[in-house]
C-alpha positions as CSV (number, residue, x, y, z in Angstrom):
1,X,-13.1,12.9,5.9
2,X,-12.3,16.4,5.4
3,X,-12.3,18.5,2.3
4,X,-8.5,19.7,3.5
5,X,-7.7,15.8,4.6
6,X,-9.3,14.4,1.0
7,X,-7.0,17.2,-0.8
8,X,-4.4,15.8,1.0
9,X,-4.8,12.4,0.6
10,X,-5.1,13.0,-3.1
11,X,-1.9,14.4,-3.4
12,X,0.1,11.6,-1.1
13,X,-1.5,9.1,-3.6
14,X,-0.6,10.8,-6.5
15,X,2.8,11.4,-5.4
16,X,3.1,7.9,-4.3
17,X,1.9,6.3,-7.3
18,X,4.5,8.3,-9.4
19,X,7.7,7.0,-7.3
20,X,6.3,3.4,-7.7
21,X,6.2,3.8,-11.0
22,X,9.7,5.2,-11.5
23,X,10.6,2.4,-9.1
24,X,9.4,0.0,-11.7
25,X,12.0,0.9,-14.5
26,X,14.7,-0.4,-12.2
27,X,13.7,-3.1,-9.5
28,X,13.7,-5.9,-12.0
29,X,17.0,-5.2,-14.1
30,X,19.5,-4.1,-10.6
31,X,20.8,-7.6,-10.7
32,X,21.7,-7.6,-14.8
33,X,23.4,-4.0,-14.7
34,X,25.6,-4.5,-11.6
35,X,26.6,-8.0,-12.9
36,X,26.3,-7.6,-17.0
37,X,26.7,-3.9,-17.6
38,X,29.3,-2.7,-15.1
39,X,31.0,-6.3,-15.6
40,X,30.8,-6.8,-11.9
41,X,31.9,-10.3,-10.0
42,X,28.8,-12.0,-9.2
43,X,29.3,-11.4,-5.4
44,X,29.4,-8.1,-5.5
45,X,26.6,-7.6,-8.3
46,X,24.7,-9.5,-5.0
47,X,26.4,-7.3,-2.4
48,X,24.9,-4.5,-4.4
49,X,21.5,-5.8,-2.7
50,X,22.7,-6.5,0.6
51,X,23.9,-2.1,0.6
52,X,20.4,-1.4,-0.6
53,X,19.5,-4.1,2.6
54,X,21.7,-2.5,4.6
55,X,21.0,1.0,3.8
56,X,17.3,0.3,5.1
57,X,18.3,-1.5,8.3
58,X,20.6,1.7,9.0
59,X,18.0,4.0,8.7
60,X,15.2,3.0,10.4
61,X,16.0,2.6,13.8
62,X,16.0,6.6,13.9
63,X,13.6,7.7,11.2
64,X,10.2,7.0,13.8
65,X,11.5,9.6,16.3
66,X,12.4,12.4,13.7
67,X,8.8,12.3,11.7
68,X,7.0,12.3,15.2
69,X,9.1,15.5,16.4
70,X,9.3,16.7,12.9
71,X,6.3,16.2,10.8
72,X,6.3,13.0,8.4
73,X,6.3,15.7,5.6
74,X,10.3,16.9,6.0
75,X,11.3,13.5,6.5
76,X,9.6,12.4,3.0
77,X,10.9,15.4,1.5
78,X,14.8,14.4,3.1
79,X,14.6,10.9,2.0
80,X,13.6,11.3,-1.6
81,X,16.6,13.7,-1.9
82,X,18.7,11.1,-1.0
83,X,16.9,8.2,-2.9
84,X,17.4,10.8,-6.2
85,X,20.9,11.0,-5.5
86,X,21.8,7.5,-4.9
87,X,19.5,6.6,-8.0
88,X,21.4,9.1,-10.5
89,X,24.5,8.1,-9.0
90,X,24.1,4.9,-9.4
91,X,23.3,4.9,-13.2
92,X,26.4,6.5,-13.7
93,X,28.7,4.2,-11.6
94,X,31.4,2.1,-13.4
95,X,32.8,0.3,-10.2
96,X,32.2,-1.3,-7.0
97,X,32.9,1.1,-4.3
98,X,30.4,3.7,-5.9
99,X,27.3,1.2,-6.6
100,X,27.7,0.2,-3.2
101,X,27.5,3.6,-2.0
102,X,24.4,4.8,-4.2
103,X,22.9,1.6,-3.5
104,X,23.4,2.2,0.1
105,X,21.7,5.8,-0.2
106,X,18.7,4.9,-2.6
107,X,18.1,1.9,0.1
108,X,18.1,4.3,2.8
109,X,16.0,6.8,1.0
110,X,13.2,4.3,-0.1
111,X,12.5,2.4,3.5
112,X,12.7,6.1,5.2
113,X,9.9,7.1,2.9
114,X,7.8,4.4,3.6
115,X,7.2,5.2,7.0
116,X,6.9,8.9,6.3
117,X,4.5,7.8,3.9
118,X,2.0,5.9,6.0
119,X,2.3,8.2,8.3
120,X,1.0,10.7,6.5
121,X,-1.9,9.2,5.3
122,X,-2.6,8.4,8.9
123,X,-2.8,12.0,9.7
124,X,-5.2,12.4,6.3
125,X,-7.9,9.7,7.1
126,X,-9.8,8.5,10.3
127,X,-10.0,5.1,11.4
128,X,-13.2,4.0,9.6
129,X,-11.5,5.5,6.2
130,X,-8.1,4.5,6.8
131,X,-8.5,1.2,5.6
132,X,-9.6,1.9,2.3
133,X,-6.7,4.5,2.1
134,X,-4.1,1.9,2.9
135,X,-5.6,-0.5,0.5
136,X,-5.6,2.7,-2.7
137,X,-2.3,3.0,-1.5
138,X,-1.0,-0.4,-1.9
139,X,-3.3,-0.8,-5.4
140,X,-1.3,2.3,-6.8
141,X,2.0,1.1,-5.7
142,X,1.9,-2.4,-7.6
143,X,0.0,-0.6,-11.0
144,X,2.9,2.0,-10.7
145,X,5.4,-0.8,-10.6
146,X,4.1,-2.9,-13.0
147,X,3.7,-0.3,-15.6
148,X,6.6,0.9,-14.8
149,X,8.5,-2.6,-15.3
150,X,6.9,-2.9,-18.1
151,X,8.4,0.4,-19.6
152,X,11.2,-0.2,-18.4
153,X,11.7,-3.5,-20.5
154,X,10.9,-2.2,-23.8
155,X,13.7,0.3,-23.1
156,X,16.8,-1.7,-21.6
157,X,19.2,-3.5,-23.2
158,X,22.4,-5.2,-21.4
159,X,24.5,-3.5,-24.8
160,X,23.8,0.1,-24.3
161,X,24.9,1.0,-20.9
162,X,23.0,4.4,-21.4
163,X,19.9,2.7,-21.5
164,X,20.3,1.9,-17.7
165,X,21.5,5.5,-17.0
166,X,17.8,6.9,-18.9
167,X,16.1,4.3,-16.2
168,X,17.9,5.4,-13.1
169,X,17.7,8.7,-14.5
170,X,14.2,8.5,-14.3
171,X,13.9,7.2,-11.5
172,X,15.9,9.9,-9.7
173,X,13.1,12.6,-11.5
174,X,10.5,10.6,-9.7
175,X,11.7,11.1,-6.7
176,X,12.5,14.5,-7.0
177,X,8.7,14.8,-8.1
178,X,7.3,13.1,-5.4
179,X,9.3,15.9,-3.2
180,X,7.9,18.5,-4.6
181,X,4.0,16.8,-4.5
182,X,4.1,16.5,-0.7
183,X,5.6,19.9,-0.3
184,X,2.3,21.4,-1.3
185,X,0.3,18.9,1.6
186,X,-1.5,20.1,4.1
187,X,-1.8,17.6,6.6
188,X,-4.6,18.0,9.1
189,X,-4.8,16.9,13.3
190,X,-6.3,13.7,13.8
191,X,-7.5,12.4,17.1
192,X,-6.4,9.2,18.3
193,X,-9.1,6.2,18.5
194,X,-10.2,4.5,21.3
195,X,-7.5,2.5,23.0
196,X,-4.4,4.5,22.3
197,X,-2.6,6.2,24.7
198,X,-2.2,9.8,25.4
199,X,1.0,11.2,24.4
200,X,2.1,12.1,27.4
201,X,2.1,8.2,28.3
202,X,3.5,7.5,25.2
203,X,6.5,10.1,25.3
204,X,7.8,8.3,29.3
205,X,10.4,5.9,29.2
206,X,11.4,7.3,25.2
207,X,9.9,5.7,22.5
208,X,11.8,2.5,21.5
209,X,11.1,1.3,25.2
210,X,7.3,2.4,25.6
211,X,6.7,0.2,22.7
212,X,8.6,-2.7,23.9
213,X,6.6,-2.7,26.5
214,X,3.2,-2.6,24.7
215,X,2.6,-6.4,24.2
216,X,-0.1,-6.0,21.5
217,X,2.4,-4.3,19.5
218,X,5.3,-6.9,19.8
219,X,3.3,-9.5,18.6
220,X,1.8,-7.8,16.6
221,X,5.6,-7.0,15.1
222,X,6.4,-10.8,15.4
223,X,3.4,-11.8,12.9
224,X,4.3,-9.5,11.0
225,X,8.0,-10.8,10.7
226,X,6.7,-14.3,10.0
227,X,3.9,-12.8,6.7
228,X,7.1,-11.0,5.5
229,X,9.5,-13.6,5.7
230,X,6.9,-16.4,4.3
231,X,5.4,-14.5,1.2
232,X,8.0,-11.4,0.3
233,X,11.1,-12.9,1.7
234,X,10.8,-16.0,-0.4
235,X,9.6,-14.4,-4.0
236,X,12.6,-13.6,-5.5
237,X,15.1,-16.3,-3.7
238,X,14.4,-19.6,-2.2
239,X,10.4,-20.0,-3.9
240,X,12.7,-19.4,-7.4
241,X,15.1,-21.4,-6.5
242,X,12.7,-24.0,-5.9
243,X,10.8,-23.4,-8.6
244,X,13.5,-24.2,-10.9
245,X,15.5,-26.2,-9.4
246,X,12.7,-28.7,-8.4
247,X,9.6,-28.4,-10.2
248,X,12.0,-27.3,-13.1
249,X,10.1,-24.0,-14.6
250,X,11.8,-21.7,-16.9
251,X,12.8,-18.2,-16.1
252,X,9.7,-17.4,-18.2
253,X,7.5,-18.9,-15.9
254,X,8.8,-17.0,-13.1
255,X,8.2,-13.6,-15.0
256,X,4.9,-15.0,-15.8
257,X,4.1,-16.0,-12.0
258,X,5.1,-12.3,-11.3
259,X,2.7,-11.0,-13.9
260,X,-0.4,-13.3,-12.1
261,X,1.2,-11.9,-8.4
262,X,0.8,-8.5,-9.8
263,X,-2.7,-9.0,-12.1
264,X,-4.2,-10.9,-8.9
265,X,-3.5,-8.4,-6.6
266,X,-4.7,-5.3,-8.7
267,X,-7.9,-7.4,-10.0
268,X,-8.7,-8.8,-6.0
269,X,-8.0,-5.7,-4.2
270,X,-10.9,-3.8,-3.7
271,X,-12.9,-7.0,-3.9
272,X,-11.6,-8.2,-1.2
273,X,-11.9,-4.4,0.4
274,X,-15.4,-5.4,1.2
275,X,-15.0,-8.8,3.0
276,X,-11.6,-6.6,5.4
277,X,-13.6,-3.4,6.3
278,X,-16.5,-5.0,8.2
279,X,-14.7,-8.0,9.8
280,X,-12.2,-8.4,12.1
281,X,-8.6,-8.2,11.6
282,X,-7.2,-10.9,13.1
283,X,-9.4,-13.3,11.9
284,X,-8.7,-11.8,8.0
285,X,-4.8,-12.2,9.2
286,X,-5.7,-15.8,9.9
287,X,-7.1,-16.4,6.1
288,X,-4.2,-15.3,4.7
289,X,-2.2,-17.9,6.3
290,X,-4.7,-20.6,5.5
291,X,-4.9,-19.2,2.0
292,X,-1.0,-19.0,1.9
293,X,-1.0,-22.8,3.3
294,X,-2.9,-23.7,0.2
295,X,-0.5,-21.8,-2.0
296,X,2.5,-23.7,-0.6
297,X,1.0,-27.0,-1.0
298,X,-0.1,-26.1,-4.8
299,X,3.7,-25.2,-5.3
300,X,5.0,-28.7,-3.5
301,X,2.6,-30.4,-6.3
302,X,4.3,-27.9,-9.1
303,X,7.4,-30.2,-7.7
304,X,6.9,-33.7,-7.2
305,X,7.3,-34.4,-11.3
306,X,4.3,-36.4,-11.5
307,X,2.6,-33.9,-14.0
308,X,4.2,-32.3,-17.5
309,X,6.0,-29.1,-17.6
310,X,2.8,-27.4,-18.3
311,X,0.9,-28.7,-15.3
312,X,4.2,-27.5,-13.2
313,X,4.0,-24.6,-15.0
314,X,0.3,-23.7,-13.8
315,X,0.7,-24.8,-10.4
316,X,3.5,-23.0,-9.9
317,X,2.0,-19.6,-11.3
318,X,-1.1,-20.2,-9.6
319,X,1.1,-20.3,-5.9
320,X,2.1,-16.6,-7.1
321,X,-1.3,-15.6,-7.9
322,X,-2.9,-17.2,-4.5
323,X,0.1,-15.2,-2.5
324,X,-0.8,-11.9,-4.5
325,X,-4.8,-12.6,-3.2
326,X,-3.2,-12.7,0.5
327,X,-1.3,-9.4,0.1
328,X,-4.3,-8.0,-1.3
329,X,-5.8,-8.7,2.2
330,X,-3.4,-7.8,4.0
331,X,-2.9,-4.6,2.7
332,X,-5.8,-2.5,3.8
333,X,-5.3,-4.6,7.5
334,X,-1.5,-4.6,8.2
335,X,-0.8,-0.4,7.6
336,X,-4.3,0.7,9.8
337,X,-3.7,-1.8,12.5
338,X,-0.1,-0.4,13.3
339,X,-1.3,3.3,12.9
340,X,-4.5,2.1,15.8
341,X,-2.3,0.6,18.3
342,X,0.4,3.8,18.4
343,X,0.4,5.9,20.7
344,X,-1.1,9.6,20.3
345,X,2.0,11.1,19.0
346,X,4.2,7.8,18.4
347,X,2.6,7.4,15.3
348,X,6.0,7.8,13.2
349,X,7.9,5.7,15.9
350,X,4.9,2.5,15.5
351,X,5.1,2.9,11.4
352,X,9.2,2.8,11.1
353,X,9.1,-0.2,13.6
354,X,7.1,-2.1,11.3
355,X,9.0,-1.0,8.1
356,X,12.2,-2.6,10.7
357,X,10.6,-5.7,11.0
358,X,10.2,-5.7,7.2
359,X,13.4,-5.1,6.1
360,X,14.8,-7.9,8.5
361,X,12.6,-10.4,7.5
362,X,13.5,-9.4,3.7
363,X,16.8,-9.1,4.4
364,X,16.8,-12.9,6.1
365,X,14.6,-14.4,3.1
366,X,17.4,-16.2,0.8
367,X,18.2,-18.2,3.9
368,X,15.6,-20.5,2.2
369,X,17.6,-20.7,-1.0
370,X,19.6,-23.6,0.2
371,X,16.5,-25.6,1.6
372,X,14.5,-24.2,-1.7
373,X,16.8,-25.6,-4.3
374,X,18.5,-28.9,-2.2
375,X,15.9,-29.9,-0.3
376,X,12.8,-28.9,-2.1
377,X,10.2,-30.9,0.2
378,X,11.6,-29.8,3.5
379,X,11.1,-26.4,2.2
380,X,7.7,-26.8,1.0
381,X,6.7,-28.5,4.6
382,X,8.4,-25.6,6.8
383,X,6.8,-23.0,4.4
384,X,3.3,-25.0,4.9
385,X,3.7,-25.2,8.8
386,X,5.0,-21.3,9.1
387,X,1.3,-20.6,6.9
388,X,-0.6,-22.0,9.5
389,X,1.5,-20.6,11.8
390,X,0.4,-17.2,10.6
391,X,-2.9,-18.4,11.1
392,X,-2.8,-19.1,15.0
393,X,-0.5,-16.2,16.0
394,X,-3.4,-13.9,14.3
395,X,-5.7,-15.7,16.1
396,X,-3.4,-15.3,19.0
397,X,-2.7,-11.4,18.4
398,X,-6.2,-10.8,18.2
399,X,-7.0,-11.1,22.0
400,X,-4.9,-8.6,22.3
401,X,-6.8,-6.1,20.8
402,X,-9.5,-3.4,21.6
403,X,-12.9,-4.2,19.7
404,X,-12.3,-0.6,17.5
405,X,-8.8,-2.1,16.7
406,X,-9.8,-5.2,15.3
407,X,-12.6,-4.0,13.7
408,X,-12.4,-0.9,12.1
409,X,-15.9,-0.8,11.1
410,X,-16.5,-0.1,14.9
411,X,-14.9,3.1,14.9
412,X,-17.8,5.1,13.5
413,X,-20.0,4.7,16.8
414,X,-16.8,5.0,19.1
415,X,-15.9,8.0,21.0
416,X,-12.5,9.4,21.9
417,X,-11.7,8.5,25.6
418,X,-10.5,10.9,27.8
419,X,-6.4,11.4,27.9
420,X,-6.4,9.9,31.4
421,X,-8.9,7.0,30.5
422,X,-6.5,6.4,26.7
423,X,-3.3,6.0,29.2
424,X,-5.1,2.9,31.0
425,X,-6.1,1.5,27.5
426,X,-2.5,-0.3,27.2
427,X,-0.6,-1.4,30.0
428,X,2.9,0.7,31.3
């Protein structure tokens, strides 16, 4: 790496770290001020997260093409503009139709950064340093949120409506802060690895069909619905709705088996960092889902009622913790692996494909609310079977890959092909 790419990188962190952590003042208490503060009807205090949903699912489908013909740098710039406004705006709301809005604009501003984001640090590292980079990335994100959390609890309280308007205020500053961090980046040229294909290739057929066609990538894209929907989709509805509705733990215990998701995944990560950089990605992909089977089974004990409330209690945080041990994994494997398969070029396109593919699968997570609370075993089993699901189609993906893109470790003895030679790599 680069003196001008480590300057960089240093910066994108920072910046990053600093919108997590206004992030944190708010994420947890969205539900309480819609419905408690502003005195909203339940429904709508929940349609207040599907505009934040739907926000993101608008946004997307457009944001890859602009940061590969713009730079990732405007769009970050543009969307934390937007996630300020709709963040103020949304601390001073008093009634539906405007906290829909803002809520629609700080959901679009949020998911268009993260793209942006990655994109950039894809530009600042090289493939035998970009896993580490993902994985600081990810480490400063979750300490950012949970200090921010944190912070943000001391401060509220459901009888000062102000108090919400300070944490949405500040929220809106960090945004505005992280603009003005990544103005001052620099962002380098970095050649594309071995197997990716020249951007001429990439650029025929527009982008949205070019990677259709690239089969690593759409299954790639389809495990990566499955992780999303099994571990993130289920957190805050149907595994809570299980949690209390069948192996009957207090809301307590859920903000404690948030704390171990949190403490586990800022205490494993660059633990685990060693055991991802020098093996193969798929195969690490596949230990997630076995370690995620394990984590649903330990919550299906947390609910059979043969233990006391404290051995419920235990399993049940311990499920959180074993899940935060898997995204800990997964997050120096997941961000590096879509940024190897792009395209020269397509880089921005790949990226806000993924971030797609999150939202939906987010988006599509309470469906296991019903199952969760009424049918607590069922849920358990599907959750079990879609772990080792995870497992196989990682298995599965992996054949699809180049040896430099499963292992990144590769990379430092592998030379840059040839433009013509990159456009065989993949398929047309």
């Amino acid at each position: 790496m680069t003196r001008v790419m480590g300057a960089a990188m240093r910066r994108i962190q920072a910046g990053n770290a600093l919108t997590a952590f206004g992030i944190g003042f708010t994420v947890p208490f969205l539900y309480v001020y819609a419905a408690k503060v502003r005195e909203l009807d339940p429904m709508w205090a929940t349609c207040t997260f599907v505009a934040f949903a739907l926000g993101a699912l608008l946004a997307l489908p457009f944001t890859g093409r602009v940061i590969d013909r713009r730079g990732p740098a405007p769009v970050v710039i543009g969307a934390a503009f937007l996630a300020s406004l709709g963040s103020l705006s949304l601390g001073l709301s008093t009634s539906v139709v405007p906290i829909l809005l803002s809520a629609l604009a700080l959901g679009a501003g949020q998911a268009v950064m993260q793209p942006a984001l990655a994109t950039m640090i894809v530009r600042c590292s090289t493939p035998s340093t970009r896993t580490r980079a993902f994985a600081l990335q990810f480490f400063m994100q979750n300490l950012g949120l949970g200090i921010g959390g944190l912070i943000g609890g001391l401060i509220v309280d459901e009888t000062r409506p102000g108090s919400f308007t300070l944490l949405f205020g500040i929220e809106a500053v960090m945004f505005l802060i992280l603009a003005g961090v990544i103005a001052t980046v620099r962002l380098p040229q970095v050649p594309a690895i071995s197997g990716a294909l020249a951007k001429a290739a990439a650029q025929a057929g527009g982008g949205w069909k070019r990677l259709l066609e690239h089969k690593a990538m759409v299954q790639f894209c389809v495990l990566g619905f499955v992780l999303f929907f099994a571990c993130y989709g289920q957190f805050e509805s149907g595994l809570s709705a299980f949690g209390t509705e069948a192996a009957g733990v207090s809301p307590s215990v859920l903000g404690f088996a948030l704390a171990a998701n949190t403490g586990a995944i800022v205490v494993a990560q660059f633990v685990v960092l060693k055991l991802v950089e020098n093996h193969r990605r798929s195969r690490v992909i596949a230990l997630v889902g076995l370690i995620w089977t394990g984590a649903w089974i330990i919550a299906g004990f947390s609910g059979l009622g043969h233990g006391s409330a404290m051995m419920a209690a235990a399993a049940f945080i311990t499920t959180y913790a074993l899940f935060g041990i898997g995204e800990a994994m997964l997050s120096p494997t997941l961000a590096p692996l879509v940024a190897d398969l792009a395209p020269e070029g397509s880089v921005g396109q790949y990226n806000s494909a993924f971030a797609l593919v999150k939202q939906m699968a987010l988006a599509l997570g309470p469906l296991g609310v019903p199952l969760g609370a009424g049918v607590p075993m069922l849920y358990i089993g599907t959750f079990v079977l879609v772990s080792l699901g995870i497992a196989w189609l990682a298995l599965r993906l992996g054949k699809q890959l180049t040896p430099v893109q499963d292992n990144p470790a590769l990379a430092r003895g592998v030379l840059v092909p040839e433009p013509a030679k990159a456009a065989e790599a993949v398929p047309a």
